[in-house]
N, CA, C, O and CB atoms as a CASP TS submission, in Angstrom:
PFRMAT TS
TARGET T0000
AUTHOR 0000-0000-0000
METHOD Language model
MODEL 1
PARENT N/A
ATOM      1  N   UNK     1     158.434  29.398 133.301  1.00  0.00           N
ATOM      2  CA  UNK     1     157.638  29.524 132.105  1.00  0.00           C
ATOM      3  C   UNK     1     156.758  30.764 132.164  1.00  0.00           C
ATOM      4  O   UNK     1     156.554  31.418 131.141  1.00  0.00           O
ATOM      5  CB  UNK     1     156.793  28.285 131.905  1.00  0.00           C
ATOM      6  N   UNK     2     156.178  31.139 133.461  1.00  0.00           N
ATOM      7  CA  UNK     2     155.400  32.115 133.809  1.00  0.00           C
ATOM      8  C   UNK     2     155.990  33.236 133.344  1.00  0.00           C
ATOM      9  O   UNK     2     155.344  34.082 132.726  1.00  0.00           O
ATOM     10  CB  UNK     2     155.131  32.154 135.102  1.00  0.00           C
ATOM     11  N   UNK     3     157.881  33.405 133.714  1.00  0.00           N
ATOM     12  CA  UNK     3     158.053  34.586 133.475  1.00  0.00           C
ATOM     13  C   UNK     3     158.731  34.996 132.094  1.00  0.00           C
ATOM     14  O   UNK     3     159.085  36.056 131.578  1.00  0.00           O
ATOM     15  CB  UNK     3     158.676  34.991 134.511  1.00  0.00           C
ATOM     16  N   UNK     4     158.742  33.704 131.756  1.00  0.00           N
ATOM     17  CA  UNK     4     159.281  33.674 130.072  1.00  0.00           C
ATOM     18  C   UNK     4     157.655  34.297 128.844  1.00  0.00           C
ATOM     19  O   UNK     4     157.947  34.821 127.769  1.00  0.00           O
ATOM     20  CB  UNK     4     159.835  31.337 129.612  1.00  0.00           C
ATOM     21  N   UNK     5     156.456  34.162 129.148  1.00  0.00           N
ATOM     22  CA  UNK     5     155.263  34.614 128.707  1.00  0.00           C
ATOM     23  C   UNK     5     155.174  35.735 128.783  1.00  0.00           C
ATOM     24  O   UNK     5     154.908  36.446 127.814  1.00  0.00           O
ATOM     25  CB  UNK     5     154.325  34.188 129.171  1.00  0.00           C
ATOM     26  N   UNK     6     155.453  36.323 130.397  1.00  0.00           N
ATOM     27  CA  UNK     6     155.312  37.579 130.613  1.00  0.00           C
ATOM     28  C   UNK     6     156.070  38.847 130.033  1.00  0.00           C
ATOM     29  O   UNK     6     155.769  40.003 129.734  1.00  0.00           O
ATOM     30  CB  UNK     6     155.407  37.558 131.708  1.00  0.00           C
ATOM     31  N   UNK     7     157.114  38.116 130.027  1.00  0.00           N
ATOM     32  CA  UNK     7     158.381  38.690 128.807  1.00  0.00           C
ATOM     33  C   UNK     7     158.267  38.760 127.382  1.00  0.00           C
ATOM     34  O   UNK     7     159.032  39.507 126.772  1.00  0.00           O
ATOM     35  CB  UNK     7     159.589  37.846 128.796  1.00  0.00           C
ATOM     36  N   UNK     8     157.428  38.091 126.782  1.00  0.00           N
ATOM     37  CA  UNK     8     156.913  38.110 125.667  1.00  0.00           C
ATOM     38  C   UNK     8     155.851  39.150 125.559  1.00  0.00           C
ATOM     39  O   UNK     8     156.191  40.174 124.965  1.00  0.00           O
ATOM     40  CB  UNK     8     156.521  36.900 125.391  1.00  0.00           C
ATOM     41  N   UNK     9     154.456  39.085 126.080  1.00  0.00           N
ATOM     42  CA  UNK     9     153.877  39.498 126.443  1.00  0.00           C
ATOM     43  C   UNK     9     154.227  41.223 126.398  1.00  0.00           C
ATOM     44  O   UNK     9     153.633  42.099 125.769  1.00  0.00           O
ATOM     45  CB  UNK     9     153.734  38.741 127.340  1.00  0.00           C
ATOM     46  N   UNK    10     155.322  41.328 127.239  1.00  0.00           N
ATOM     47  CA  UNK    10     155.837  42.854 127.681  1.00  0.00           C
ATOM     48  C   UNK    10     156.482  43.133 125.931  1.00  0.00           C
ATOM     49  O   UNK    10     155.918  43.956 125.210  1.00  0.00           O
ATOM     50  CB  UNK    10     157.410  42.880 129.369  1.00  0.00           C
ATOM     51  N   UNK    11     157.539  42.432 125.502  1.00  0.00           N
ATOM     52  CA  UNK    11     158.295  42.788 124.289  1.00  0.00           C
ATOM     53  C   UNK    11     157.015  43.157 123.295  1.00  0.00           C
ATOM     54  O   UNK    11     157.216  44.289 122.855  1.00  0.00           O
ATOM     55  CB  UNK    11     159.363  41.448 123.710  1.00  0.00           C
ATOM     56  N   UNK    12     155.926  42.678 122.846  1.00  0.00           N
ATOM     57  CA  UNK    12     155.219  42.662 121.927  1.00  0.00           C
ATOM     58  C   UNK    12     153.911  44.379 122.120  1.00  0.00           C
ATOM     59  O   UNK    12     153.177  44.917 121.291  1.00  0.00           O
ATOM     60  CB  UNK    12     154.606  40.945 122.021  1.00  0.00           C
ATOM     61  N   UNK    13     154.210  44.708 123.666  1.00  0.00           N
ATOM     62  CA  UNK    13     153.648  45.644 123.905  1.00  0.00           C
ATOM     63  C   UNK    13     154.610  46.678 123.386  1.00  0.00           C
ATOM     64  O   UNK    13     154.596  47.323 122.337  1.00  0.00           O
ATOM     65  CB  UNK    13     153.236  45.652 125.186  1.00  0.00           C
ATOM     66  N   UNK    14     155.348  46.667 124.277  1.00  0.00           N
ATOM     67  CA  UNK    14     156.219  47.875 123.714  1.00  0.00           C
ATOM     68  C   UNK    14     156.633  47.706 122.400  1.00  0.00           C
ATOM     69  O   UNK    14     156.787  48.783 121.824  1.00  0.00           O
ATOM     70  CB  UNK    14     157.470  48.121 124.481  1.00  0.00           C
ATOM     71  N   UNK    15     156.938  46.417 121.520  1.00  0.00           N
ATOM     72  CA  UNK    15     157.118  46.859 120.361  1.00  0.00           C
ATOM     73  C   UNK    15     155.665  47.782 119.490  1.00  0.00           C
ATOM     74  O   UNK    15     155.667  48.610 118.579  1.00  0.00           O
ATOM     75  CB  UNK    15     157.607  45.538 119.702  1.00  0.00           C
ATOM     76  N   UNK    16     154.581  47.166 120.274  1.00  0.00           N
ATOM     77  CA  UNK    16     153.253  47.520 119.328  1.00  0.00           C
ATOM     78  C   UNK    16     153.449  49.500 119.416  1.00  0.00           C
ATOM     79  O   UNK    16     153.547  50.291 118.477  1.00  0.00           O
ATOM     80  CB  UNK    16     151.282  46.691 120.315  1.00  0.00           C
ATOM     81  N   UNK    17     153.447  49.796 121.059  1.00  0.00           N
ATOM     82  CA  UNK    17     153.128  51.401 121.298  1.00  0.00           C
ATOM     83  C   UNK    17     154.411  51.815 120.883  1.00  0.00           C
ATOM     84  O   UNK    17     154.213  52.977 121.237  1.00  0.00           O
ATOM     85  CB  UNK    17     152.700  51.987 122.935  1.00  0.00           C
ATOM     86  N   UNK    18     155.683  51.855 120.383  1.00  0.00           N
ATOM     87  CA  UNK    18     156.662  52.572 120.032  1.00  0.00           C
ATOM     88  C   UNK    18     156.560  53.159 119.136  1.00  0.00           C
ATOM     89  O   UNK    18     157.071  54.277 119.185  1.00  0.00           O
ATOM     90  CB  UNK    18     157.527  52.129 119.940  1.00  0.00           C
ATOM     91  N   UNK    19     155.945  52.797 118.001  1.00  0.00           N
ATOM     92  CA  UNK    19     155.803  53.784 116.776  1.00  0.00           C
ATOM     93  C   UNK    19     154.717  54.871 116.839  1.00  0.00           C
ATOM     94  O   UNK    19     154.741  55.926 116.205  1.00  0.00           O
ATOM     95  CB  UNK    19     155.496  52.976 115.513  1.00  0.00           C
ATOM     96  N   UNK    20     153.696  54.438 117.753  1.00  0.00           N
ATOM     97  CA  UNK    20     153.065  55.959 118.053  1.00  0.00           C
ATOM     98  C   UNK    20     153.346  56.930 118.751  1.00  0.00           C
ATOM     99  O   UNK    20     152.741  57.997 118.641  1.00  0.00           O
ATOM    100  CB  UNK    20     152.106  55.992 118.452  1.00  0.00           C
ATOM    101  N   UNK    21     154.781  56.640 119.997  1.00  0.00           N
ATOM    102  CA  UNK    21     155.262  57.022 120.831  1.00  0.00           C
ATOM    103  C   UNK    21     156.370  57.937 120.455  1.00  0.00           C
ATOM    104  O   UNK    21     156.714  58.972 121.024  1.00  0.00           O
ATOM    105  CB  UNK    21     155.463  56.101 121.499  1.00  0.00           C
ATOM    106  N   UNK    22     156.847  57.400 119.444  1.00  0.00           N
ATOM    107  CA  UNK    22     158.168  57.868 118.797  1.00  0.00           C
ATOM    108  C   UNK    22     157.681  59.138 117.570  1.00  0.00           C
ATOM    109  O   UNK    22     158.458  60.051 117.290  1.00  0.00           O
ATOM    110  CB  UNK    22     159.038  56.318 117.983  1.00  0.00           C
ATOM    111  N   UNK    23     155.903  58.978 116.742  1.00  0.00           N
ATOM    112  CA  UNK    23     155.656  59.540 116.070  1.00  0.00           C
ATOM    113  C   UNK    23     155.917  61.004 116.295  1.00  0.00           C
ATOM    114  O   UNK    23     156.168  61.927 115.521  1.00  0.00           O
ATOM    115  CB  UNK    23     154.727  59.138 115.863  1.00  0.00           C
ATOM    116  N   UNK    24     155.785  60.928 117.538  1.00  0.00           N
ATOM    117  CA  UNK    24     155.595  62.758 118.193  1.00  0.00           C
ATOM    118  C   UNK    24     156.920  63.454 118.328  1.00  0.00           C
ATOM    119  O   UNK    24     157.023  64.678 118.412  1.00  0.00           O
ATOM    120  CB  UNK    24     154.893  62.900 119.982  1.00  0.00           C
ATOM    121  N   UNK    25     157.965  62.581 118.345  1.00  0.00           N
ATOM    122  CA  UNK    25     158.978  62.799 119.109  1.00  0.00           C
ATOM    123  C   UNK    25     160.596  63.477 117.470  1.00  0.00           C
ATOM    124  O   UNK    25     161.693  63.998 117.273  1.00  0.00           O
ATOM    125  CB  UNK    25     159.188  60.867 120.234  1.00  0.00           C
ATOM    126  N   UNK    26     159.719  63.021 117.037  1.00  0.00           N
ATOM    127  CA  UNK    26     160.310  63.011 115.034  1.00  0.00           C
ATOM    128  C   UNK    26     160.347  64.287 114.530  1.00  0.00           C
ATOM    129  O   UNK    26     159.407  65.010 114.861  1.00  0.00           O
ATOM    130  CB  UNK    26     159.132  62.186 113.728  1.00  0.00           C
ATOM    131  N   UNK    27     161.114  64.707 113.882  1.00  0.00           N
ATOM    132  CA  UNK    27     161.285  66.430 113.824  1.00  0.00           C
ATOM    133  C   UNK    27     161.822  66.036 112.495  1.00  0.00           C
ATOM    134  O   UNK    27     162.449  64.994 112.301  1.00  0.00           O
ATOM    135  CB  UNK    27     162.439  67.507 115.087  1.00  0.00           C
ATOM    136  N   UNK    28     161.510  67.026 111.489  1.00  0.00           N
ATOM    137  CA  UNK    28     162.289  66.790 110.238  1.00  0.00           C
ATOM    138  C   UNK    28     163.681  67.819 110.161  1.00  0.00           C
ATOM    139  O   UNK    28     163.733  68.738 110.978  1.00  0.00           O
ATOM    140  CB  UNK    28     161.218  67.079 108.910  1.00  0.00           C
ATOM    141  N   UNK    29     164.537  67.690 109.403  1.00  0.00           N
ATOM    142  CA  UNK    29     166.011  68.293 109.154  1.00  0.00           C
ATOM    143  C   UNK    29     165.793  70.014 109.293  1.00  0.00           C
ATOM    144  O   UNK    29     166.555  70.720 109.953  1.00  0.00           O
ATOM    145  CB  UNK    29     166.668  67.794 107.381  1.00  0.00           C
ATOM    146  N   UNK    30     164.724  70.473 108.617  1.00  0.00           N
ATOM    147  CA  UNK    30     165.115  71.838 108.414  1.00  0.00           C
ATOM    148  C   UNK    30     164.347  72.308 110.260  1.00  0.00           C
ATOM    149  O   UNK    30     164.677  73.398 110.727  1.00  0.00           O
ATOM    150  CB  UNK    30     164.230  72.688 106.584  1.00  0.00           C
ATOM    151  N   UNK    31     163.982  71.956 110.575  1.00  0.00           N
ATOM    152  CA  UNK    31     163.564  72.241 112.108  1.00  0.00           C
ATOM    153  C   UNK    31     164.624  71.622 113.191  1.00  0.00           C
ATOM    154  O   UNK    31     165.020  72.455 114.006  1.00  0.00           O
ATOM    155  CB  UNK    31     162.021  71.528 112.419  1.00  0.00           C
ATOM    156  N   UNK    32     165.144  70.314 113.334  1.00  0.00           N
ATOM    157  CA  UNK    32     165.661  69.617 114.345  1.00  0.00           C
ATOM    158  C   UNK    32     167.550  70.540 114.091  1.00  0.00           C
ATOM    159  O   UNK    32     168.440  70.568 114.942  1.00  0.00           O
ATOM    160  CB  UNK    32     165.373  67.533 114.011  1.00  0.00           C
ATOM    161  N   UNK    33     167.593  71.045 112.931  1.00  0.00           N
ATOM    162  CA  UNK    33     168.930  71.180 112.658  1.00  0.00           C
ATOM    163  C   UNK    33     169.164  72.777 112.338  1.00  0.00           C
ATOM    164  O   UNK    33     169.859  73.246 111.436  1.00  0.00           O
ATOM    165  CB  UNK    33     169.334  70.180 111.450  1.00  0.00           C
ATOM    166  N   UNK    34     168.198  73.660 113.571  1.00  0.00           N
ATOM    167  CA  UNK    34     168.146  75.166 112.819  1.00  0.00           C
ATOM    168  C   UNK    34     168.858  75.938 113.452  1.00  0.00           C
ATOM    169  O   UNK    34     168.430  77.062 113.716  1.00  0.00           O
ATOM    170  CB  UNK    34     166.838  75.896 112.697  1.00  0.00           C
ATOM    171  N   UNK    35     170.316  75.470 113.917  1.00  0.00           N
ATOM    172  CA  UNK    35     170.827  76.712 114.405  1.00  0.00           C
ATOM    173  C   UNK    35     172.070  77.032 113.026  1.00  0.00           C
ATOM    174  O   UNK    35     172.236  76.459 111.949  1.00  0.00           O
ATOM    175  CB  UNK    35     171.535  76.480 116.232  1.00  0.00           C
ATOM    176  N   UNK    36     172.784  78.214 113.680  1.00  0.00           N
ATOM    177  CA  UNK    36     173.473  79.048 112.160  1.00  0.00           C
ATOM    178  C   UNK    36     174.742  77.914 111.474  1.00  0.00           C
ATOM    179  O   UNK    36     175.218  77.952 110.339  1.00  0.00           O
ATOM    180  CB  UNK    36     174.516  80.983 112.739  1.00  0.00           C
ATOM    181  N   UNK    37     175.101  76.825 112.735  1.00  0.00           N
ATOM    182  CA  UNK    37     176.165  76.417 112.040  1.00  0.00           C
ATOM    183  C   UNK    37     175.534  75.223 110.631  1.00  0.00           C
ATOM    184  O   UNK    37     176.159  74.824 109.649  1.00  0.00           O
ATOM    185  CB  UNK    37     177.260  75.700 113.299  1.00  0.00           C
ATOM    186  N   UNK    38     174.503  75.006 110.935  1.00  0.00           N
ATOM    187  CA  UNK    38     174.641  73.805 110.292  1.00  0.00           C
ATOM    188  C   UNK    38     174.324  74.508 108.441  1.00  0.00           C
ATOM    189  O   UNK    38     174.198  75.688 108.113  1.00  0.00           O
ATOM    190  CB  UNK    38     173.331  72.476 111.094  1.00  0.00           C
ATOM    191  N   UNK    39     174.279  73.328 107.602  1.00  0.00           N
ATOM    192  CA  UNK    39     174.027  73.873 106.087  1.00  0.00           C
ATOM    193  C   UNK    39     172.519  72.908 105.881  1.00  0.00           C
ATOM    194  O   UNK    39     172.627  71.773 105.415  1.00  0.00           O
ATOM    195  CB  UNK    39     175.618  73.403 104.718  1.00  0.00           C
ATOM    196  N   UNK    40     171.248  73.412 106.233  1.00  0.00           N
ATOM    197  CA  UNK    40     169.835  72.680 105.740  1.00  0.00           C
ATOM    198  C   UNK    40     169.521  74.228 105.026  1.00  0.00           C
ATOM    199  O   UNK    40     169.859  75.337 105.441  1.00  0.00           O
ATOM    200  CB  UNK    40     168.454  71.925 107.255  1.00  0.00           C
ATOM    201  N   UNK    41     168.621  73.800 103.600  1.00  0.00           N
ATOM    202  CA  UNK    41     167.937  75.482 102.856  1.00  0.00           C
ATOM    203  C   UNK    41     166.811  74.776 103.904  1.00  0.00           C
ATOM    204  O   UNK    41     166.708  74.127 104.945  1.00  0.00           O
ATOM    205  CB  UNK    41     167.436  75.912 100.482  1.00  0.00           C
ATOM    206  N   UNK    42     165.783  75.635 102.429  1.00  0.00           N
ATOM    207  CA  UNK    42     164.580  75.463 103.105  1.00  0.00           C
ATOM    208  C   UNK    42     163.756  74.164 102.146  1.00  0.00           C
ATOM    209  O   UNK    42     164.097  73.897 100.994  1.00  0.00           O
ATOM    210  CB  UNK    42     163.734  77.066 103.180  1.00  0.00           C
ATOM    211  N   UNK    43     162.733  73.519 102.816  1.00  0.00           N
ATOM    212  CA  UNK    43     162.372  72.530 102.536  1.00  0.00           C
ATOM    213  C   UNK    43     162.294  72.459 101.583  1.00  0.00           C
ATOM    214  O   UNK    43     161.883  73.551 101.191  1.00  0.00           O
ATOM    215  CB  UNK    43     161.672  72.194 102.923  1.00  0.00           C
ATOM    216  N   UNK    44     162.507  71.424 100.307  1.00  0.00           N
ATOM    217  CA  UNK    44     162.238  71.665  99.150  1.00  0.00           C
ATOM    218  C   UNK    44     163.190  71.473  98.266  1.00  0.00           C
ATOM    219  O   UNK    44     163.111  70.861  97.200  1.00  0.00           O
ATOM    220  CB  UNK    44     161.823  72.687  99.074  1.00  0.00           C
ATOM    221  N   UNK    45     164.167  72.053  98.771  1.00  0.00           N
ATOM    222  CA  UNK    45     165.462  72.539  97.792  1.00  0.00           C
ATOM    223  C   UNK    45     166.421  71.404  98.617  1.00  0.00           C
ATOM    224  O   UNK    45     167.639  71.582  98.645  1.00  0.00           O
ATOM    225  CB  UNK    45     166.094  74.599  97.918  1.00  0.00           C
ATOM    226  N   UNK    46     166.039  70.672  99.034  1.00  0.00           N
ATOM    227  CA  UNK    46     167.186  69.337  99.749  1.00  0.00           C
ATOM    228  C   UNK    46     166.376  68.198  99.677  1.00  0.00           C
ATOM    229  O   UNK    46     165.290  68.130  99.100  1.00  0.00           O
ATOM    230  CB  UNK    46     167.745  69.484 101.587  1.00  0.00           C
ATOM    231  N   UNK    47     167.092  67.083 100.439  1.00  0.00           N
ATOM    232  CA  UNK    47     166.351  65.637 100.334  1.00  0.00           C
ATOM    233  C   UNK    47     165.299  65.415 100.797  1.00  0.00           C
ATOM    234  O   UNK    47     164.663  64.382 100.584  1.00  0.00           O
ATOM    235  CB  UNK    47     166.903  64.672 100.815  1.00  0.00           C
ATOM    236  N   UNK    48     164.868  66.525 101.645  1.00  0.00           N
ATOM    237  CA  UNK    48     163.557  65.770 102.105  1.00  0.00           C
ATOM    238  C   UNK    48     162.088  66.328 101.707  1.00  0.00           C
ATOM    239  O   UNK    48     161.052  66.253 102.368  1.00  0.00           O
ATOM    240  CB  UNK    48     163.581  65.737 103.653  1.00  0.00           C
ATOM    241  N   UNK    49     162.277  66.841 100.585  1.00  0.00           N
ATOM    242  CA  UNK    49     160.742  67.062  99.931  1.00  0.00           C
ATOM    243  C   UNK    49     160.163  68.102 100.363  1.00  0.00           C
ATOM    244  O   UNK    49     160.666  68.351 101.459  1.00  0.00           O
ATOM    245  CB  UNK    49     159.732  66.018 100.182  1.00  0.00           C
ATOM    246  N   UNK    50     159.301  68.928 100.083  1.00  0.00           N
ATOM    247  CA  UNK    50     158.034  69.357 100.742  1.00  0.00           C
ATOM    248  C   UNK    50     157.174  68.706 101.388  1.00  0.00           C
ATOM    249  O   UNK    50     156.808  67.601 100.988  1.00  0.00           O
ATOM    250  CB  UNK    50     157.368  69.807 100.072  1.00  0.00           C
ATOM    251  N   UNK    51     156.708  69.240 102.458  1.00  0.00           N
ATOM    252  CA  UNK    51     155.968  68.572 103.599  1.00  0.00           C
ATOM    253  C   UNK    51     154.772  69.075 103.479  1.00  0.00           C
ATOM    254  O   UNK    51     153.882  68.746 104.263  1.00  0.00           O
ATOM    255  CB  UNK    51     156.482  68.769 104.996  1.00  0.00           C
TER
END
């Protein structure tokens, strides 16, 4: 039972810190995708808005 709590316990942590963890780690399309082959314009003029 001890280690069935502790397991809970652990899941509910890491679910809590992942989204601040992951915040940093997030790159949008026209940056994560800038070498010559790919087809991103510049922000704005595609799906993902101005930033």
């Amino acid at each position: 039972m001890k280690a069935f709590l502790s397991a809970i316990v652990f899941a509910l942590a890491v679910a809590a810190a992942a989204p601040f963890m992951l915040t940093g780690l997030q790159h949008d399309t026209s940056s994560a995708f800038s070498t010559g082959s790919t087809r991103v314009g510049e922000p704005g003029s595609n799906l993902i808005g101005v930033h």
